[in-house]
C-alpha positions in Angstrom: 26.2 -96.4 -20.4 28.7 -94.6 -18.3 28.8 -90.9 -17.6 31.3 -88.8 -15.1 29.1 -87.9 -12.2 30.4 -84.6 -10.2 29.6 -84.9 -6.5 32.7 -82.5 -5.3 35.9 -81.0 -6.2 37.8 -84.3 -4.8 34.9 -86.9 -5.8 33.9 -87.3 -9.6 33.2 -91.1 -10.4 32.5 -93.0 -13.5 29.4 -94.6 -13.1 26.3 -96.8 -14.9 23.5 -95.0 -15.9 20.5 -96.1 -17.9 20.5 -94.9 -21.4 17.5 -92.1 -21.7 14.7 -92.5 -24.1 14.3 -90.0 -26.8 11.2 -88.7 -28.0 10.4 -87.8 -31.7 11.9 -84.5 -31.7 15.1 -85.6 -29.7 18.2 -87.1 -30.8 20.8 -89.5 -28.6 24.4 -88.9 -28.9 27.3 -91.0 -27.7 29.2 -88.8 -26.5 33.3 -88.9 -27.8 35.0 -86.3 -25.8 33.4 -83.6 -23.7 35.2 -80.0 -22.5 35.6 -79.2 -18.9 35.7 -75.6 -18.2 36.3 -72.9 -15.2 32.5 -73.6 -13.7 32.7 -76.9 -13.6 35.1 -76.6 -11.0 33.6 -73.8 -9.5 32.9 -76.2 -5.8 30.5 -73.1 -3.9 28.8 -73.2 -7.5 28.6 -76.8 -8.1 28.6 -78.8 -4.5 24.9 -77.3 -3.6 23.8 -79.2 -6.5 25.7 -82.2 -6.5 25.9 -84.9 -7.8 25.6 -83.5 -11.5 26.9 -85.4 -14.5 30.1 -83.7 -15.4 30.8 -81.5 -18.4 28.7 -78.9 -21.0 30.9 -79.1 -23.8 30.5 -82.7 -25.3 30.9 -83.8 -28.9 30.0 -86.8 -30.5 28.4 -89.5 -32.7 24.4 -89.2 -33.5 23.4 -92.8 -32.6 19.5 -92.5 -32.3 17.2 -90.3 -34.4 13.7 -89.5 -33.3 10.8 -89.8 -36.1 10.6 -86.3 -36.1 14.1 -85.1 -36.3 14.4 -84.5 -40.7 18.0 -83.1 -40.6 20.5 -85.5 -38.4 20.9 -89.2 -39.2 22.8 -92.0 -37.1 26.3 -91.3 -37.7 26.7 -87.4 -37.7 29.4 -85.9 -35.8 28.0 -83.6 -33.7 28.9 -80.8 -31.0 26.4 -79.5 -28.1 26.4 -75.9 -27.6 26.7 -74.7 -24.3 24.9 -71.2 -25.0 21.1 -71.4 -25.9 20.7 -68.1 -27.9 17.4 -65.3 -28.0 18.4 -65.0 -31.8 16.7 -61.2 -31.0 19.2 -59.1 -29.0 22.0 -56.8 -29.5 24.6 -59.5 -29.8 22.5 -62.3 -31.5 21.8 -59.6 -34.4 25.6 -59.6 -34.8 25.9 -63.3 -34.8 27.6 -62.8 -31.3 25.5 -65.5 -30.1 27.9 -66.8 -27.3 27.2 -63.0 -25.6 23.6 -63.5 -25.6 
């Protein structure tokens, strides 16, 4: 597969990877389109780390299902949230989960 790899400001390239393995709880998703935001541009942020597969906003297609995954099947349209909620604070009792 190929996936945007960030290794500075002036140097992202498309490159092969191999395509991971899931486990049973896990899902693969072929990615359609995928947001670039404000940090990842963010070089003194970013750079130290490099190189770093570009992007935390994707969107896509569900094309493996692992045998313990009961509610996705190949072929969903999916989105990957950027934001992994507590579900027990202040703003996550709101539903404000992207404050959490």
């Amino acid at each position: 597969m190929k996936a945007a790899r960030y290794y500075s400001n002036d140097d992202v390239r498309v490159e092969k990877v191999p395509v991971p393995e899931i486990g049973p709880e896990e899902i693969l998703v072929e990615v359609k389109v995928c947001g670039v935001c404000g940090s990842d541009v963010m070089e003194w942020y970013m750079k130290p780390r490099a190189p770093l597969f570009f992007g935390h906003e994707p969107a896509g297609v569900v094309c493996q299902v692992g045998k313990g995954v009961e509610n996705l099947s190949v072929g969903d349209r999916v989105f990957v949230h950027h934001h992994v909620p507590c579900f027990v604070c202040h703003y996550c009792r709101r539903e404000n989960y992207t404050m959490c």
